[in-house]
N, CA, C and O of each residue as an XYZ file, in Angstrom:
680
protein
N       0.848     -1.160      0.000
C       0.000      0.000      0.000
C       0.903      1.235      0.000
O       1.887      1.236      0.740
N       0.626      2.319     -0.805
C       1.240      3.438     -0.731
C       1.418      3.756      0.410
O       0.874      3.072      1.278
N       2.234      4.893      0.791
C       2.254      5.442      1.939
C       0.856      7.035      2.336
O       0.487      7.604      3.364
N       0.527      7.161      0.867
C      -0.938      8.173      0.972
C      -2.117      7.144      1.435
O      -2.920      7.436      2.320
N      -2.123      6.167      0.879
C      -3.372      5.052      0.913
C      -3.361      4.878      2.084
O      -4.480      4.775      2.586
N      -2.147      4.767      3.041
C      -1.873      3.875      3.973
C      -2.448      4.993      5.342
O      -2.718      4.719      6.512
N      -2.479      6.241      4.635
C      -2.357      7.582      6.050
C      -4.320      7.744      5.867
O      -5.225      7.935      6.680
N      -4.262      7.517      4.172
C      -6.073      7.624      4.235
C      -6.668      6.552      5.458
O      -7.380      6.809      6.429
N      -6.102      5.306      5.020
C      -6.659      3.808      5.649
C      -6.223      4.403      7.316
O      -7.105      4.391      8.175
N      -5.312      4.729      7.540
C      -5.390      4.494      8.978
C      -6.106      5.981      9.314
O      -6.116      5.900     10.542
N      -6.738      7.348      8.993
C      -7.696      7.974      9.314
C      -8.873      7.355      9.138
O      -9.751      7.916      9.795
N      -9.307      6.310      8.444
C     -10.778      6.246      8.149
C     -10.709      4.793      9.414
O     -11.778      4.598      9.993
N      -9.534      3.858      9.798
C      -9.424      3.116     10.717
C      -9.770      4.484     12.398
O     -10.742      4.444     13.153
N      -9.060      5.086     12.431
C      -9.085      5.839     13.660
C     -10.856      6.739     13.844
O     -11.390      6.961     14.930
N     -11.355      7.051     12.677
C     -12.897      7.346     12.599
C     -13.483      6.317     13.254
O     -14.016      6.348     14.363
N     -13.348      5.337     12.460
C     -14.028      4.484     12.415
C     -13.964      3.638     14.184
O     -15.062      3.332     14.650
N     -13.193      3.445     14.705
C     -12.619      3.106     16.361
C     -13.287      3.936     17.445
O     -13.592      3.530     18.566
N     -13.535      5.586     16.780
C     -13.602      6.160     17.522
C     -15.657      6.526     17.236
O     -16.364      6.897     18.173
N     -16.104      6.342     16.062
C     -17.489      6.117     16.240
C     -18.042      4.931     17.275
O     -19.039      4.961     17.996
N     -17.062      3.891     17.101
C     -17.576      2.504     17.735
C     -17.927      2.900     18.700
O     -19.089      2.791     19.091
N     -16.598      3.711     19.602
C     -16.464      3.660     20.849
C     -17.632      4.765     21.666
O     -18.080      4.546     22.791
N     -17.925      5.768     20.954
C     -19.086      6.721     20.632
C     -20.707      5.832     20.690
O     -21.670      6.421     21.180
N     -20.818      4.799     20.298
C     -21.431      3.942     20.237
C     -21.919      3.308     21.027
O     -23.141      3.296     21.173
N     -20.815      2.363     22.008
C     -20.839      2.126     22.839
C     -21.307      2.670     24.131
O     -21.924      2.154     25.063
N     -20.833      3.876     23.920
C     -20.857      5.277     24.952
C     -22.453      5.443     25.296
O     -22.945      5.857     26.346
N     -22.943      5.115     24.417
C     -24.571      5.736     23.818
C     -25.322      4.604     24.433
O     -26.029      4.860     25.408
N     -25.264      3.527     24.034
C     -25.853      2.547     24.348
C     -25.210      2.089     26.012
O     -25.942      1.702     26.924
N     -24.089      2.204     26.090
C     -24.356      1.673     28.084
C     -24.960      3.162     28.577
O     -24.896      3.307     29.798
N     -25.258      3.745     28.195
C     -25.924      5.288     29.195
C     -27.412      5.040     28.844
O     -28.261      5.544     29.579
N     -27.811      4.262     27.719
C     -29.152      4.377     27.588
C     -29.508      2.693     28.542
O     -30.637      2.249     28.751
N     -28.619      2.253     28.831
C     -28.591      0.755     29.243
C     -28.828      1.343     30.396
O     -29.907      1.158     30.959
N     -27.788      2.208     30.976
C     -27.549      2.652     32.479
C     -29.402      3.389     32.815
O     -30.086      3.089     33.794
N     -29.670      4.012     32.092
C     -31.089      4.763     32.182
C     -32.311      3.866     32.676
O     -33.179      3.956     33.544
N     -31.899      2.842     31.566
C     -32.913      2.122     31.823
C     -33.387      1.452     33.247
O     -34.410      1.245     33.901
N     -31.821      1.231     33.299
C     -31.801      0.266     35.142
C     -32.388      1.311     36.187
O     -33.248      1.118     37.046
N     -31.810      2.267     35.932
C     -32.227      3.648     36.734
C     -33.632      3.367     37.368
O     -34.016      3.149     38.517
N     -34.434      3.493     35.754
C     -35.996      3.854     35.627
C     -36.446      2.319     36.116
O     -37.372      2.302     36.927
N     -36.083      1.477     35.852
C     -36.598     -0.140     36.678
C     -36.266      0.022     38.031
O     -37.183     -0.246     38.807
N     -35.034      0.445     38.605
C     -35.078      0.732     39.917
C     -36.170      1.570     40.574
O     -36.914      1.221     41.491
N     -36.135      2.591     40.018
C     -36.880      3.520     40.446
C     -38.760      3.074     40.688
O     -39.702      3.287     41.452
N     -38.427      2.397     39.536
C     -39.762      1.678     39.383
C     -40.208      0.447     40.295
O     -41.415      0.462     40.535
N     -39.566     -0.518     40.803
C     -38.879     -1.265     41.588
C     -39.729     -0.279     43.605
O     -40.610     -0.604     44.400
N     -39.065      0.516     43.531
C     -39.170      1.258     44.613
C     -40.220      2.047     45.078
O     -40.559      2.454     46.189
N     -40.649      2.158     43.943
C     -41.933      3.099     44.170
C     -43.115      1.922     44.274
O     -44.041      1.975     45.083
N     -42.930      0.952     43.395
C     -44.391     -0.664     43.719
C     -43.965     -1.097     45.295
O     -44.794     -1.655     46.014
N     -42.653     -0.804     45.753
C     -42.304     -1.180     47.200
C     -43.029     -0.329     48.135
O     -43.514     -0.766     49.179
N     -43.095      0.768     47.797
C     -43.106      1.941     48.836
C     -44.874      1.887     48.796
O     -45.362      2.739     49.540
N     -45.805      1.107     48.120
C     -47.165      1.270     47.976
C     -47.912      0.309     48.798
O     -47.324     -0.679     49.237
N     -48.840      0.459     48.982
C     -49.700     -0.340     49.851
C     -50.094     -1.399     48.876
O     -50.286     -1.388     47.660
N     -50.177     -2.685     50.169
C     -50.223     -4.206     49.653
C     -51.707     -3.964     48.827
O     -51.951     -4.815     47.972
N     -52.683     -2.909     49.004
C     -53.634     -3.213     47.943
C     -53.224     -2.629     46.337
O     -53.374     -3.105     45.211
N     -52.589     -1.257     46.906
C     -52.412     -0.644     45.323
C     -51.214     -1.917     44.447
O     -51.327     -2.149     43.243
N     -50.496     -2.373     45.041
C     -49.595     -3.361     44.447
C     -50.464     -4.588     44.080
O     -50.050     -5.116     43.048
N     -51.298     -5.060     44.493
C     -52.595     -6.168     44.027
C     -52.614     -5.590     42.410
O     -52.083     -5.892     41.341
N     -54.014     -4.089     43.171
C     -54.511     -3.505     41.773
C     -53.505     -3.917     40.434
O     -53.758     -4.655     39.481
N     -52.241     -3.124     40.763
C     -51.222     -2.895     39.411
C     -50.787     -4.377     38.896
O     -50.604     -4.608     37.701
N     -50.666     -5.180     39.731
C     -49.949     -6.515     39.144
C     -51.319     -7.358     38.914
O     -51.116     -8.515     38.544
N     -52.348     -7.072     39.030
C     -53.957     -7.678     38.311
C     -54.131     -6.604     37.378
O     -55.334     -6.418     37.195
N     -53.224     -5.621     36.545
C     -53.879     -4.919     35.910
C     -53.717     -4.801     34.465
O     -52.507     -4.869     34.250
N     -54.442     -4.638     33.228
C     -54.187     -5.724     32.054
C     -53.683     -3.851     31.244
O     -54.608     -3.039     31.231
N     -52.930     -3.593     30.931
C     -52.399     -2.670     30.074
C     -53.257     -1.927     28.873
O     -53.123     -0.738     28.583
N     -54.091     -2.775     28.279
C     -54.618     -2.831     27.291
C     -56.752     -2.010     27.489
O     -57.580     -1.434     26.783
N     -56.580     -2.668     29.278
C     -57.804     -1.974     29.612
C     -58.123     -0.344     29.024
O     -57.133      0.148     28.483
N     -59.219      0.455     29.050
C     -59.824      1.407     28.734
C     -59.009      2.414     29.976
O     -58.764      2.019     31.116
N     -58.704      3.666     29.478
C     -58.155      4.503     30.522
C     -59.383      4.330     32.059
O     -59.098      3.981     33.205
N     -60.535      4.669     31.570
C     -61.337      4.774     32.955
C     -61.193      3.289     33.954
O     -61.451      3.288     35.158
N     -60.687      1.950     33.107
C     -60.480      1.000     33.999
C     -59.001      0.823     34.705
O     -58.950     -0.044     35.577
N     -57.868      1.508     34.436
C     -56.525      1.960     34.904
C     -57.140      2.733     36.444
O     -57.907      3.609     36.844
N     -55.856      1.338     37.070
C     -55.696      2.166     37.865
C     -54.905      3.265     38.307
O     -53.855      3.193     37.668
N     -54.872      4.231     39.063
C     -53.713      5.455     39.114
C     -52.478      4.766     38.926
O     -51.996      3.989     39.750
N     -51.965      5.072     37.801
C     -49.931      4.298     37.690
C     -49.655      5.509     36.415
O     -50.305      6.473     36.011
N     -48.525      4.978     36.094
C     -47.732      5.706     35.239
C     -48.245      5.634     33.543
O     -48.134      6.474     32.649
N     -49.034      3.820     33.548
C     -49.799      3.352     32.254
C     -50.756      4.431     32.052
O     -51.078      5.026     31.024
N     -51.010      4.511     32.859
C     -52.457      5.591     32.753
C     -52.503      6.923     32.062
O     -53.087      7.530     31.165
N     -51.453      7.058     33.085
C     -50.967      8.716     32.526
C     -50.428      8.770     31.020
O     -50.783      9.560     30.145
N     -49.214      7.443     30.899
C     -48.890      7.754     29.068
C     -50.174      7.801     28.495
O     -50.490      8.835     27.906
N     -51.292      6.489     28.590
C     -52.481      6.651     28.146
C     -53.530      7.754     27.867
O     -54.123      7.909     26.800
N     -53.677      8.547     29.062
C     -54.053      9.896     28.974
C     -53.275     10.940     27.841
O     -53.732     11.650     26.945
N     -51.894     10.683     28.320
C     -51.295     12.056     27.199
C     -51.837     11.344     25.815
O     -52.900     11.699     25.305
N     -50.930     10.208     25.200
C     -51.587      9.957     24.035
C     -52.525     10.626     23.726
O     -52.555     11.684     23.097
N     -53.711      9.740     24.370
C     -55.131     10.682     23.430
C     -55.441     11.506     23.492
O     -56.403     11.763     22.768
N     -55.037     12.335     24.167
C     -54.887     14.180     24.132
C     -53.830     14.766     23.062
O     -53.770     15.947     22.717
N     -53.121     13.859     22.665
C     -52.064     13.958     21.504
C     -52.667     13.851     20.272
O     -52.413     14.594     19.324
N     -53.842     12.507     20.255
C     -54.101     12.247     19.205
C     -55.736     12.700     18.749
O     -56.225     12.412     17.657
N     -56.300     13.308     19.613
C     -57.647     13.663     19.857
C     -57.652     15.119     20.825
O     -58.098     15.401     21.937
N     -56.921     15.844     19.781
C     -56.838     17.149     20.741
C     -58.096     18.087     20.965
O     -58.178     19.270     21.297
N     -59.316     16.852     20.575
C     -60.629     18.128     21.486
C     -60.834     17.335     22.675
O     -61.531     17.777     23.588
N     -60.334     16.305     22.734
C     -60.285     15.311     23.836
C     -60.374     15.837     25.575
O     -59.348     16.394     25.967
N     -61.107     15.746     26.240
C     -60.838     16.144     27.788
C     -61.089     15.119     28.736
O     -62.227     14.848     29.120
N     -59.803     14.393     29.226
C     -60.207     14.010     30.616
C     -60.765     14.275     31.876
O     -60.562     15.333     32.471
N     -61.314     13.553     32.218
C     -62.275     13.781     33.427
C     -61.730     12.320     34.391
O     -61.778     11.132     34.072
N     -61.374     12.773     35.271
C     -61.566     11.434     36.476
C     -62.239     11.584     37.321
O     -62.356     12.490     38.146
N     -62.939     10.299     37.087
C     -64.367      9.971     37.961
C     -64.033      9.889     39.283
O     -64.571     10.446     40.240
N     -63.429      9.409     39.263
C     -63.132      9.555     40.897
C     -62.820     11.133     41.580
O     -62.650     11.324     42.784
N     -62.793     12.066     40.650
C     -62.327     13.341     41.169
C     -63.274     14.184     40.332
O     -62.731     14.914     39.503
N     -64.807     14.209     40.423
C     -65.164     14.949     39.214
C     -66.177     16.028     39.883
O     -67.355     16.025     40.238
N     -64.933     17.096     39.867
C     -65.553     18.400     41.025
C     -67.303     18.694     40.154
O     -68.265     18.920     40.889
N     -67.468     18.657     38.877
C     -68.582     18.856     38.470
C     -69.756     17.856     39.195
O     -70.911     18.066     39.566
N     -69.067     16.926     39.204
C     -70.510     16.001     39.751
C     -70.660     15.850     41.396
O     -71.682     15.463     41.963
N     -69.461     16.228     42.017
C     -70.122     16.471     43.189
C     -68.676     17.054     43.600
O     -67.619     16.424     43.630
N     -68.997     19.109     44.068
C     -67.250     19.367     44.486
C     -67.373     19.178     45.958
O     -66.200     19.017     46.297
N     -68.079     19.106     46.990
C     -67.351     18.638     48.173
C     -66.904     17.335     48.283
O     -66.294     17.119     49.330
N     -66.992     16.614     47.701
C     -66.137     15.122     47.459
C     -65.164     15.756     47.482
O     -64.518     15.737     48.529
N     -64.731     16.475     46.470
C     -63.504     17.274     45.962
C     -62.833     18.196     47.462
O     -61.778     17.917     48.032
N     -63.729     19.242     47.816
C     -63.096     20.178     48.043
C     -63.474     20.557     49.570
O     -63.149     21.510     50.278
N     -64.142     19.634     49.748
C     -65.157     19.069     51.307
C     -66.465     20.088     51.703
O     -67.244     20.636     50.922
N     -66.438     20.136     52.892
C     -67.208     21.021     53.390
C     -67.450     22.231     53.385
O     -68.590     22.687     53.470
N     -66.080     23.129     53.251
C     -65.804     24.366     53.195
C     -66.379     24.902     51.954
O     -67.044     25.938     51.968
N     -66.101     24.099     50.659
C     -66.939     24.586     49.631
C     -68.348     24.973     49.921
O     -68.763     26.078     49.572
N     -69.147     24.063     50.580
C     -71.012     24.027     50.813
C     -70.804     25.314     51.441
O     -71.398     26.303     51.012
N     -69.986     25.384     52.450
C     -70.202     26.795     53.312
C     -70.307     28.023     53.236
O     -70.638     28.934     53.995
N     -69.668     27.821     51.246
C     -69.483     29.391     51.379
C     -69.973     29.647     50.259
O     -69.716     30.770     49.826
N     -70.823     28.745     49.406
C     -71.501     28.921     48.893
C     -72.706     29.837     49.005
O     -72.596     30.709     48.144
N     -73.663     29.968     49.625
C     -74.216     31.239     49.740
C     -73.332     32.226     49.931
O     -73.193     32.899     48.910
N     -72.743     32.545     50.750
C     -71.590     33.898     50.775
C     -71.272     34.256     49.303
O     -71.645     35.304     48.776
N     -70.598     33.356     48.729
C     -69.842     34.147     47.648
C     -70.878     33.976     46.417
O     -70.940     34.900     45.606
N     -71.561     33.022     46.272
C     -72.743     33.360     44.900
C     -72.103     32.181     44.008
O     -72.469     32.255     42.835
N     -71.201     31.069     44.300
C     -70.166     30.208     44.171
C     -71.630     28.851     43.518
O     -72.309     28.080     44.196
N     -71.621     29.041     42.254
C     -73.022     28.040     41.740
C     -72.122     26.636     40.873
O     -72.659     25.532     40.777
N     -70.700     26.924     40.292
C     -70.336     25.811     39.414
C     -69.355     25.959     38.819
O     -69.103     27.146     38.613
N     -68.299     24.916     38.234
C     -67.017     24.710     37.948
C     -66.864     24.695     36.782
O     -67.385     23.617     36.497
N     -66.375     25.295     35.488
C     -66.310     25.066     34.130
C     -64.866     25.166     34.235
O     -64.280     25.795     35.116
N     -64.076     24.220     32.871
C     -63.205     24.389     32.522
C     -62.688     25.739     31.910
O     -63.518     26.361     31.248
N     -61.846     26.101     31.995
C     -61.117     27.380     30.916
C     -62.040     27.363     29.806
O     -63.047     28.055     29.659
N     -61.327     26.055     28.679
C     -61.924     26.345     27.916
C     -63.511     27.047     27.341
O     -63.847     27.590     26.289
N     -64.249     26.704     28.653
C     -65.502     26.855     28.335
C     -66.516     27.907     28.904
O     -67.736     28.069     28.896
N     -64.759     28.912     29.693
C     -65.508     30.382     29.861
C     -65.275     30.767     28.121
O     -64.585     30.263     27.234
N     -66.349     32.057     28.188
C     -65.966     33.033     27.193
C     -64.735     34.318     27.562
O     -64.625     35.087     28.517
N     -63.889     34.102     26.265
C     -62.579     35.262     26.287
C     -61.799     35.062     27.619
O     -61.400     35.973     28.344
N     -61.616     33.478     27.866
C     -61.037     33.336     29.029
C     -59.543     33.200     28.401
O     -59.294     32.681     27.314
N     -58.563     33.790     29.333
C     -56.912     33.501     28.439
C     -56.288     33.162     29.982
O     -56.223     34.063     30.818
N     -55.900     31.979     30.239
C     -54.770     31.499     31.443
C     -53.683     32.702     31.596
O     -53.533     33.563     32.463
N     -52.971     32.392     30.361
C     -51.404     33.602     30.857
C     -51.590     34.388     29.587
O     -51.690     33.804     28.508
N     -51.645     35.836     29.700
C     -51.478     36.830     28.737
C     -49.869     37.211     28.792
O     -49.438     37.714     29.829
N     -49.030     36.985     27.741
C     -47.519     37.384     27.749
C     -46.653     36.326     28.552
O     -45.615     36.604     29.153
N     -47.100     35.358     28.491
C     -46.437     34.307     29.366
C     -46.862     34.337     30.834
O     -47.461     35.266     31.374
N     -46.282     32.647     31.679
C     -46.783     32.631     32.596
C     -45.921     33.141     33.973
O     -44.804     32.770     34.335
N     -46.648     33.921     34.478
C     -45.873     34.608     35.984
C     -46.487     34.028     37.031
O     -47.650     33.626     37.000
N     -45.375     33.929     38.455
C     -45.635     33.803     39.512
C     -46.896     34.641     40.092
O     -47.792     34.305     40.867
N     -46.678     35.629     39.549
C     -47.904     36.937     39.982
C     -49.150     36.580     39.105
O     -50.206     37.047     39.532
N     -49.213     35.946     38.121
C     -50.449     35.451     37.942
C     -51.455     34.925     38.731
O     -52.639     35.217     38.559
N     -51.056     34.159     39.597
C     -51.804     33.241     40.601
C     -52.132     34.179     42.212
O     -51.547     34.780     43.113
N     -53.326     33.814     41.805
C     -54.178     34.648     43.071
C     -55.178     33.290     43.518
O     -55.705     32.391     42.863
N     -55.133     33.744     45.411
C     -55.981     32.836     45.822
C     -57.571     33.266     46.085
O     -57.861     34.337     46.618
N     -58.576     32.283     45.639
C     -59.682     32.446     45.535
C     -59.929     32.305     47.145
O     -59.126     32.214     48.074
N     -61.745     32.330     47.099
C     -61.750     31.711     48.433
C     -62.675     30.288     48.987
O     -63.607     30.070     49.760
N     -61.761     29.495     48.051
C     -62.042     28.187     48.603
C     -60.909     27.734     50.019
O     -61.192     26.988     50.957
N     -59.977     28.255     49.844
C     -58.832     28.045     50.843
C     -57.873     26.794     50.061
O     -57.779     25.600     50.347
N     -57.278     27.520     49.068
C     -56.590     26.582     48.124
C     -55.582     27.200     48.214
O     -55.338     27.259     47.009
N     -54.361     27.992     48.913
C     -53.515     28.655     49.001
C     -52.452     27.436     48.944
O     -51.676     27.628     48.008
N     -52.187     26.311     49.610
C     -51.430     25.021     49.757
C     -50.916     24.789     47.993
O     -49.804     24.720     47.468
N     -52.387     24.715     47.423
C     -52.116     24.346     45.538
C     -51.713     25.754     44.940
O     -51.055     25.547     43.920
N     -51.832     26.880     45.145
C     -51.697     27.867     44.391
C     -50.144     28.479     44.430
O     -49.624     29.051     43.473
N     -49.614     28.289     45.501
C     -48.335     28.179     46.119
C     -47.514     27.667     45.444
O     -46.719     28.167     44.648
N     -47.721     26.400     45.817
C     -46.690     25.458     44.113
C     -47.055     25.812     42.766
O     -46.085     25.976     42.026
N     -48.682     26.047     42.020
C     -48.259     26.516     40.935
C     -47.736     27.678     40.671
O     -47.425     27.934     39.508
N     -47.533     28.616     41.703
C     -46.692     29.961     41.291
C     -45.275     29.938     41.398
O     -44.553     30.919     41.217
N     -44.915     28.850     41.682
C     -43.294     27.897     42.280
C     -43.476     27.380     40.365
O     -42.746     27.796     39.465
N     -44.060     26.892     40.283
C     -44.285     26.109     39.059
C     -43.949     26.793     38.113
O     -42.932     26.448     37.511
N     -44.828     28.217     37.580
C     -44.823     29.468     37.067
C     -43.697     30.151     36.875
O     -43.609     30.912     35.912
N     -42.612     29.976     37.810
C     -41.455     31.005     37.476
C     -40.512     29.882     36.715
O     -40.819     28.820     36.174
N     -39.421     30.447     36.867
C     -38.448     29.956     35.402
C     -37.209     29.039     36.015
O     -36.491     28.236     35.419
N     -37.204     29.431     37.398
C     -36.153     28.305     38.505
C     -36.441     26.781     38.782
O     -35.725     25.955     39.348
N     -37.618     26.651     38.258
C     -37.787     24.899     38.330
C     -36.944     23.903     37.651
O     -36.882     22.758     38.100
N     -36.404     24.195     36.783
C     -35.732     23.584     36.066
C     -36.860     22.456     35.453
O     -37.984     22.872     35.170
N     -36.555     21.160     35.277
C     -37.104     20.360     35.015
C     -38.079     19.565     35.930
O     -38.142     18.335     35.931
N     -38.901     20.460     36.778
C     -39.864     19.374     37.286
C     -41.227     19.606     36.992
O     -41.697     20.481     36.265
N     -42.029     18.398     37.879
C     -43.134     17.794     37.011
C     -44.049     17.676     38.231
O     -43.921     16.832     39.118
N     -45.018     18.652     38.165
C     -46.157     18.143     38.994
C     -46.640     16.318     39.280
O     -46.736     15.742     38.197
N     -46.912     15.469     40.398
C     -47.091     14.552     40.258
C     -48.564     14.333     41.094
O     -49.100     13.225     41.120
């Protein structure tokens, strides 16, 4: 082999060593991730009560979102069809302030109902010229009503500013 052939061959050898190894790199970190997320996963079916661990390990994947029980299946399930059916709105029955909010929001709601003139719950969407955040969302957006929800309004104005970095309401 020439000595040009020979300087090509051993650059496209040294590429080539050094994609592998690039490669490699990629795949044990996505290997490493994975164990992560099984651990993690692992720990959290530990940390649950002997019934919710029943529910999940009797629970068939494939069921209808409303037959899921609260897990993580559920939730991909939910986003999906809000992905794929974006007039789509979930509702959980088990939490459905429309059909009955002191389930929801207890007693204090009934109470102050006459006081404040407090008749019913609509989504955003379904005020008129309703807009969540005008110019983006601020901490100062969030004001407490008077149900006595200051506990939730707190974190979403924590939520709202730009220091969260990457977290996720759960």
């Amino acid at each position: 082999m020439s000595p040009d052939k020979l300087t090509v061959f051993n650059a496209l050898k040294e590429q080539f060593v050094v994609e592998q190894r690039r490669k490699a790199e990629e795949e044990q970190a996505e290997e490493m991730k994975a164990k992560a997320a099984e651990a993690e996963r692992i720990a959290k079916f530990a940390s649950m009560s002997k019934a919710k661990q029943d529910e999940l390990a009797n629970m068939d994947p494939s069921w209808p979102i409303e037959k899921l029980p609260d897990c993580d299946t559920k939730w991909e399930k939910i986003v999906a069809k809000g992905k794929a059916e974006p007039d789509w709105k979930y509702t959980d029955e088990k939490w459905d302030i429309c059909k009955d909010p002191a389930m929801v929001l207890g007693d204090r709601l009934n109470n102050k109902k006459e006081a404040t003139g407090f008749t019913e719950f609509k989504r955003a969407s379904e005020m008129d010229g309703f807009e969540l955040f005008i110019d983006g969302a601020s901490c100062r957006d969030i004001c407490q009503g008077q149900i006595g929800d200051c506990y939730l309004l707190s974190a979403i104005s924590v939520m709202a500013t730009d220091q969260t970095g990457d977290a996720k309401i759960q």
